[in-house]
C-alpha positions in Angstrom: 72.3 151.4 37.4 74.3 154.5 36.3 74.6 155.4 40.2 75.8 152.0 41.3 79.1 152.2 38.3 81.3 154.7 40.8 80.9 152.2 43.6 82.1 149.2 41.2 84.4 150.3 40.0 85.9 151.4 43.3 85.3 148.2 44.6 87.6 146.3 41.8 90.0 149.0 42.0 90.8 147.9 45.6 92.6 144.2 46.6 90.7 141.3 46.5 51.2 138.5 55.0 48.6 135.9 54.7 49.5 134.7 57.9 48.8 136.9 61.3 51.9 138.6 63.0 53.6 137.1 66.8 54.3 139.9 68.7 57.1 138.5 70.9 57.5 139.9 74.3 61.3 138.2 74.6 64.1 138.3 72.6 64.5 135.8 69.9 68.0 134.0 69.6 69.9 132.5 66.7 72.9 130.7 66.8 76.2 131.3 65.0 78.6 129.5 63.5 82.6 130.6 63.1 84.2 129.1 59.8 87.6 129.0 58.4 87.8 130.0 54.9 90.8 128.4 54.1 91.3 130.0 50.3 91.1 133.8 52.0 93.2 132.9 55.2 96.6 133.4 54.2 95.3 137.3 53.1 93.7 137.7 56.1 95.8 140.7 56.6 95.3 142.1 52.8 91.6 141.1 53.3 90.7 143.3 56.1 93.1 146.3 55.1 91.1 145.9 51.8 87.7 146.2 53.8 89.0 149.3 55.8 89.2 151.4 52.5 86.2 150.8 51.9 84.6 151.4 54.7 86.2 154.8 55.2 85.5 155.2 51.0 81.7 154.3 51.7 81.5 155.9 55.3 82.3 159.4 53.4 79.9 158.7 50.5 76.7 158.2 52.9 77.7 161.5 54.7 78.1 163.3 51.4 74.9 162.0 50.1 73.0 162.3 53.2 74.0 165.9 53.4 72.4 166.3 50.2 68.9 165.3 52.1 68.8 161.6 52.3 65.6 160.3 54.3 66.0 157.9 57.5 63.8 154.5 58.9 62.0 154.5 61.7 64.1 152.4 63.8 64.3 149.7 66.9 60.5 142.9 71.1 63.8 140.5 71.1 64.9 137.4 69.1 67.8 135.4 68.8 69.6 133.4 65.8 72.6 131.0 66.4 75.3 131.7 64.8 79.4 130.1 63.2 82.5 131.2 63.2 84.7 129.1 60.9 88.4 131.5 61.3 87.6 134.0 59.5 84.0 134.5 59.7 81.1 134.0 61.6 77.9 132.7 60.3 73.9 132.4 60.8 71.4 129.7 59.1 69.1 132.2 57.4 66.0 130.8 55.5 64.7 132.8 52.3 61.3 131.8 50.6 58.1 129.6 51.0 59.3 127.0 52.1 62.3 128.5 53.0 65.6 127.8 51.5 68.4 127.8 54.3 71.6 130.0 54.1 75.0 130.7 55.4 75.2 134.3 55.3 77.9 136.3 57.4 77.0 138.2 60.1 78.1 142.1 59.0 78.2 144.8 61.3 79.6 146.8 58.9 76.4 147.0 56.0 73.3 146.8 55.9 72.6 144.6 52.7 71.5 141.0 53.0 71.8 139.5 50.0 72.4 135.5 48.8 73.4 133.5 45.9 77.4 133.6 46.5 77.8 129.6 46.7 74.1 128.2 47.3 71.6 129.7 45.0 68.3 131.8 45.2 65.4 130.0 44.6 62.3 131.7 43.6 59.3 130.6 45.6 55.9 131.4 45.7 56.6 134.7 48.3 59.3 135.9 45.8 58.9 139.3 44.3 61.2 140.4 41.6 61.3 144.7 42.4 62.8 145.1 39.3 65.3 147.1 40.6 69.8 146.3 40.2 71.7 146.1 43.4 75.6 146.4 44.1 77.6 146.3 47.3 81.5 146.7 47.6 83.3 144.9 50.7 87.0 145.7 49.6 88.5 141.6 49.7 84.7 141.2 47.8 81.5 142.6 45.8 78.0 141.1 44.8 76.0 142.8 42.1 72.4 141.3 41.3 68.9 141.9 41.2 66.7 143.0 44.4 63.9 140.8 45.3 61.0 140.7 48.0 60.9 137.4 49.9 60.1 135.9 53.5 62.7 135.8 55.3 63.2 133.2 58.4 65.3 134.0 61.2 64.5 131.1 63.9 60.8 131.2 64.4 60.6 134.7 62.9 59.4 135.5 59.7 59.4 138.2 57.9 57.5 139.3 55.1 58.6 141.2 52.5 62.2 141.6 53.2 64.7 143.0 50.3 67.0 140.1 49.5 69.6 140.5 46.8 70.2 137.7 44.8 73.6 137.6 43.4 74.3 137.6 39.8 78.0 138.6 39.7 80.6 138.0 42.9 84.0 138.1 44.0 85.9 137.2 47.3 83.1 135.0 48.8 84.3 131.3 48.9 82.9 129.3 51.4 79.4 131.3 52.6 76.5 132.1 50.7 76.4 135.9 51.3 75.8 138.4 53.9 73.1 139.1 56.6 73.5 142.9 56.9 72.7 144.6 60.4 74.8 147.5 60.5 72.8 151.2 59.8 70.4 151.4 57.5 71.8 154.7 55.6 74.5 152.3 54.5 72.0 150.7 52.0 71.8 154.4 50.0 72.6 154.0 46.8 73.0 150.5 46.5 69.8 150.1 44.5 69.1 151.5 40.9 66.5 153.6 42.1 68.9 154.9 44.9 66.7 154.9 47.9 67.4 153.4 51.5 66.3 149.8 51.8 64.5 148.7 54.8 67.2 146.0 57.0 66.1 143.0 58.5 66.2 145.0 62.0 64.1 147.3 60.4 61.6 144.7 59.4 61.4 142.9 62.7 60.6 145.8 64.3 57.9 147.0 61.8 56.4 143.9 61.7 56.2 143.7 65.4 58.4 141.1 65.9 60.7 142.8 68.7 60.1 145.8 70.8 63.2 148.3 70.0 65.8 147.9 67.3 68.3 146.4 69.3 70.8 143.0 68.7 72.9 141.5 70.9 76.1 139.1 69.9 77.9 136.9 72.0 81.2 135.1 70.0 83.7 132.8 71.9 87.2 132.5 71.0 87.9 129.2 69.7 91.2 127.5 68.3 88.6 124.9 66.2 88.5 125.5 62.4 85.0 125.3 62.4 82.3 125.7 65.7 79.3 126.9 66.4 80.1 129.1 69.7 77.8 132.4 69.4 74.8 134.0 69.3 72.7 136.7 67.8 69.9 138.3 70.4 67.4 140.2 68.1 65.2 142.6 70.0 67.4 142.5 73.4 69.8 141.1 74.8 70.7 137.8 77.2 71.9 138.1 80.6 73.4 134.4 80.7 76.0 135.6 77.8 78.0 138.6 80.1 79.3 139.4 83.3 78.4 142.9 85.3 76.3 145.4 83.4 76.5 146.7 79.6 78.2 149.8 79.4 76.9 152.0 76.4 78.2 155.2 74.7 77.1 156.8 71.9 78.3 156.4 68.4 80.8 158.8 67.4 80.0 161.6 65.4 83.4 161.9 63.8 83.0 161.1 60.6 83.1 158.7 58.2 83.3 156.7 61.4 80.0 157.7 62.0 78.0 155.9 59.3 79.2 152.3 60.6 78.6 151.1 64.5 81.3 153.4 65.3 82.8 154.6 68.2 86.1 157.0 70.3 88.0 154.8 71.4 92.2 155.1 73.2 94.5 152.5 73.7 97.2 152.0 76.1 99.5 149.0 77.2 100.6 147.3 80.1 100.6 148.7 83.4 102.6 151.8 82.8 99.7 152.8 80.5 101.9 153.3 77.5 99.7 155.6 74.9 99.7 153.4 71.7 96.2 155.2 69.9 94.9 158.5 71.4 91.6 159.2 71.4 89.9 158.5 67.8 87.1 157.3 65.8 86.8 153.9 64.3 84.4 151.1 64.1 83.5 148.0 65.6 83.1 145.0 62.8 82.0 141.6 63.1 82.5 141.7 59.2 86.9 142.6 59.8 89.0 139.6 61.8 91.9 141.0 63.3 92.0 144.6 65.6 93.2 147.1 62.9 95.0 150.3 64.1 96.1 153.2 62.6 99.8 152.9 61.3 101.3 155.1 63.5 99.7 153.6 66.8 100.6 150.2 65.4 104.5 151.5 65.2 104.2 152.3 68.5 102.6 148.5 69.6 105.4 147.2 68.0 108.3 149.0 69.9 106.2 148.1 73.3 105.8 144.5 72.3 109.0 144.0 70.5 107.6 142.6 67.6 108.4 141.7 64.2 106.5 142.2 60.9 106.3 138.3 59.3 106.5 138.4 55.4 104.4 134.7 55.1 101.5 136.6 57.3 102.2 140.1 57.0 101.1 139.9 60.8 103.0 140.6 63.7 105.1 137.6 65.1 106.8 137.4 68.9 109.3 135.2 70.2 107.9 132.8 73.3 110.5 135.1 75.8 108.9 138.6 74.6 105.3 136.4 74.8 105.7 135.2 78.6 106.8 139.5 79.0 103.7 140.5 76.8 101.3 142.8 78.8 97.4 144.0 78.4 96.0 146.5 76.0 93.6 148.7 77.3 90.9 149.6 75.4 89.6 152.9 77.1 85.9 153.1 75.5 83.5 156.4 77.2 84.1 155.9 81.1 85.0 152.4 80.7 88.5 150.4 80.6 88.2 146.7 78.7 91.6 144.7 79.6 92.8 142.9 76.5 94.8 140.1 77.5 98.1 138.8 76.3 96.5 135.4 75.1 94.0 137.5 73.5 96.4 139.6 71.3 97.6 136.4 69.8 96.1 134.4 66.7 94.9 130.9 67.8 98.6 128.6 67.7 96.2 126.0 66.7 95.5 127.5 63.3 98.6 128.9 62.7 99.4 126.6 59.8 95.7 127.0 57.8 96.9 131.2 58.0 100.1 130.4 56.4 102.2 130.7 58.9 104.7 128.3 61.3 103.1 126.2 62.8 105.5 127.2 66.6 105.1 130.8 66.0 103.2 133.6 67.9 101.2 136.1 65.8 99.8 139.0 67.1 96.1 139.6 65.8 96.9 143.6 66.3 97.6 144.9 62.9 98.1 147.8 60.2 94.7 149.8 59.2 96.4 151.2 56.3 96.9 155.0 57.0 97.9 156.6 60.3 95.7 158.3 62.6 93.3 161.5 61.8 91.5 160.3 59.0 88.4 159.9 61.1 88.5 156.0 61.1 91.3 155.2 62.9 90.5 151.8 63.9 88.4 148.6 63.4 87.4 146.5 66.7 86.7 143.3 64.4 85.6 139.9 65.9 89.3 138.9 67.4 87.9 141.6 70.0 84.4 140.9 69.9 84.6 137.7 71.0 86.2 138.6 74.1 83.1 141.1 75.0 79.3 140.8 74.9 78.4 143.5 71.9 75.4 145.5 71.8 74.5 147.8 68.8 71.7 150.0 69.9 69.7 151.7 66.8 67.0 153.3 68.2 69.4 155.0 70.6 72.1 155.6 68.2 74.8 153.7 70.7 77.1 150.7 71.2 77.5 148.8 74.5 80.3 146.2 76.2 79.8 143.9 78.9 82.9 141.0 79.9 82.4 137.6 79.4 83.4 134.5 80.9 86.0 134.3 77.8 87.1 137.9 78.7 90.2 136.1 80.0 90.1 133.1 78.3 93.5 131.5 77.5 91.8 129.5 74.8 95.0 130.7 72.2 
């Protein structure tokens, strides 16, 4: 437990098989569900800045301690979950135990934990194995501390034997889902135990257990103006065609750290047609687990003199006049040999929900906002959902990369 105190305390410190196994030669799909919290929407700003440190806090600690000779899964058939976005977050219908008990947890990009017990709670079954062992994970706006168990784990018509759970005993900052289904790399999950050792993700599992082919997921969001809609999907194993347009595009992740220890990537930014240079070639992260498009503060400074923005005390987002809106121009996002056009109607929040963030219900809010720090800290971004969901979003582990494809929502005008 001694090892896990550092990481609490940091975490405070900071804002607010009995049966035979299906070898599946497709991928499997699950569903997901978007979902407005409406207690953590008016800090949606202080909420993800809170994340950011973190994340770069964390990202440097798994270098550090991997340096120091940390050991690595093996890592890689195809499966799907659905999934929900309700505003701020984006959900999947896990089931834990036999029979299984189903939870919300939120999809996360950005660890590698998948614990429960925030609202509904764990209930021990007969495949529950308690390891004895104390886990803790730090999100920034949120923390769980609990015990580890062993349990099945059902994702779709998957199951999974075996699979670390933690079951909350202690949490903050997570109103509204039941915890977190963790896919992002599994050296995120050092440390986070007592006895200090990586634990095995549910990636990991499914592709030990047979269950898909490579170690590989696949997430399709939508943008929505709804407060709560399922409208995406989790491909496990693969990915499906019928959810992009043209081909994926892949590059590697970065190896800037602490960038490197999430699904990171080097990224630039321009905008508009003149190409205006508002973020130079970096390292950041993409983050299904961070709302808005974080950049560093001197890129954002520049954003704002291109858009003619404002900085709106209610929000702490951006806010535009309709005039400067109707003049508002692309973002670029120049990602390897690739260029990903971020519309004007995608820079904005959904007008629809302006009220439930705590804003006016006739203003324009730009989704582009402050990381925190300006640029060279190796983390210079976040590419969370508000630009996911315009892109079909591949995370690669058994070839250490990341890949884009459009979307029919590319363009959407849906905000």
């Amino acid at each position: 437990m001694f090892a896990l105190l550092p990481l609490v305390a940091l975490a405070i410190a900071l804002p607010l098989s009995a049966k035979s196994v299906v070898v599946r030669d497709s991928p499997m799909t699950l569903s997901i569900a978007r979902r407005f919290n409406a207690t953590a929407a008016p800090n949606l700003l202080k909420a993800d800045q809170a994340r950011a440190k973190v994340l770069k806090a964390q990202g440097l600690a798994s270098i550090n301690t991997n340096a120091r000779g940390a050991a690595s899964l093996k890592q890689a058939a195809i499966f799907d979950v659905p999934a929900t976005n309700g505003a701020t977050i984006y959900t999947v219908s896990v089931g834990v135990g036999t029979p299984p008990t189903q939870y919300d947890l939120m999809v996360d990009t950005g660890s590698s934990n998948t614990w429960v017990g925030a609202g509904q709670a764990y209930v021990e079954t007969s495949s529950s194995i308690d390891t004895g062992e104390e886990v803790f994970a730090g999100y920034g706006s949120g923390l769980f501390l609990g015990e580890e168990f062993l349990d099945t784990v059902t994702l779709g018509d998957i199951v999974l034997k075996e699979q670390s759970i933690g079951v909350a005993e202690f949490v903050i900052g997570f109103e509204g889902v039941d915890g977190i289904l963790g896919v992002g790399p599994v050296d995120l999950t050092q440390g986070t135990t007592s006895s200090g050792g990586l634990v095995a993700t549910v990636l990991d599992n499914a592709f030990v257990q047979d269950f898909i082919n490579e170690e590989l997921i696949g997430i399709s969001f939508e943008p929505t103006n709804s407060l709560s809609v399922a409208n995406g999907q989790l491909t496990f194993g693969g990915i499906d065609s019928s959810k992009f347009t043209g081909n994926i595009a892949y590059v590697p992740v970065t190896s800037t750290a602490p960038a490197s220890s999430y699904v990171g990537i080097d990224q630039t930014i321009t905008y508009g047609s003149a190409g205006i240079p508002i973020l130079r070639s970096t390292a950041g992260i993409t983050d299904t687990g961070t709302t808005l498009i974080l950049i560093a503060s001197d890129a954002l400074a520049l954003y704002q003199q291109a858009t003619g923005a404002v900085a709106d005390s209610a929000t702490g987002l951006l806010k535009i006049t309709q005039e400067q809106f109707e003049n508002l121009e692309s973002l670029f996002f120049h990602i390897g040999e690739n260029t990903y056009e971020f519309t004007p109607n995608a820079q904005i929040w959904p007008r629809a929900l302006n009220t439930a963030l705590g804003g006016d219900a006739d203003s324009i809010y730009l989704i582009i906002a402050d990381i925190g720090s300006d640029s060279g800290e190796g983390l210079d971004f976040i590419d969370g959902f508000s630009f996911l969901e315009r892109f079909y979003y591949v995370w690669d582990v058994s070839n250490a990369r990341v890949g884009f494809a459009t979307t029919p929502y590319t363009h959407a005008t849906v905000n």
